[in-house]
N, C-alpha and C positions, 0 to 999 in steps of 0.2 A: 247555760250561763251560770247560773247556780254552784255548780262542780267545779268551776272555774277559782270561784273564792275560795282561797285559803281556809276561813274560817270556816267554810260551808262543806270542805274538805274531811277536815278535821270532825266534823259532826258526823261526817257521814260513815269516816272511817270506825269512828266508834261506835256507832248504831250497829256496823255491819259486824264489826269485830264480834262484840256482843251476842248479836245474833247467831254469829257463828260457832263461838262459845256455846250456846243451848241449842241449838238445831241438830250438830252431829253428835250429842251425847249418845244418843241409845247406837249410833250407825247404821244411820237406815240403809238397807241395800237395793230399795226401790224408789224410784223418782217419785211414783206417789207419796210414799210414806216421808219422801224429803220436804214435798210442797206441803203436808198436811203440820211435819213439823214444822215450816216456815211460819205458816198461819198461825198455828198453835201459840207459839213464842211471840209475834209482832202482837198478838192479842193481849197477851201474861203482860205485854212492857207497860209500868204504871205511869199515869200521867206525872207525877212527882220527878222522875228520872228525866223523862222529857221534859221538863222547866228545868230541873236542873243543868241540864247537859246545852238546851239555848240562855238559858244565862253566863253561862261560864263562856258560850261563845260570844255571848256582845261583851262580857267583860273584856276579851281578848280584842275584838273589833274595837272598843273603845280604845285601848291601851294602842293598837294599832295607829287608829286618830289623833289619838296625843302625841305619837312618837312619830309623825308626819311617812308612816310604812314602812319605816328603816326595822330594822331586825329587833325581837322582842327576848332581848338576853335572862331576861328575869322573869320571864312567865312560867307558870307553875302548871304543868296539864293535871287536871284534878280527876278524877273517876267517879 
């Protein structure tokens, strides 16, 4: 259900982007060493990033509810 929302889309795709960004640096060439870097990384991500990244998502969900769901021309995707 979750995956479904736009906004919850949007979080996730950045989470992963992220993620993916620091997991295949070194280029692991064994699925171990992929899952260990998966761990490794979802561990390092600080809580601060995560409040920031679901605020910026109810900012958007809010702006959403104002605008009664119609298209958000002037939103700003922040990093």
């Amino acid at each position: 259900m979750a995956s479904q929302i736009s906004g919850f889309n949007s979080i996730r795709h950045f989470l992963m982007g992220f993620l993916k960004s620091k997991v295949y640096v070194n280029k692991p060439q064994m699925i171990q060493h992929l899952q260990d870097n998966i761990c490794h990384e979802i561990e390092e991500i600080q809580p601060q990033m995560l409040l920031d990244v679901m605020k910026n998502a109810l900012k958007r969900a809010q702006s959403c509810i104002a605008n009664r769901g119609h298209h958000l021309v002037d939103i700003i995707f922040q990093s």
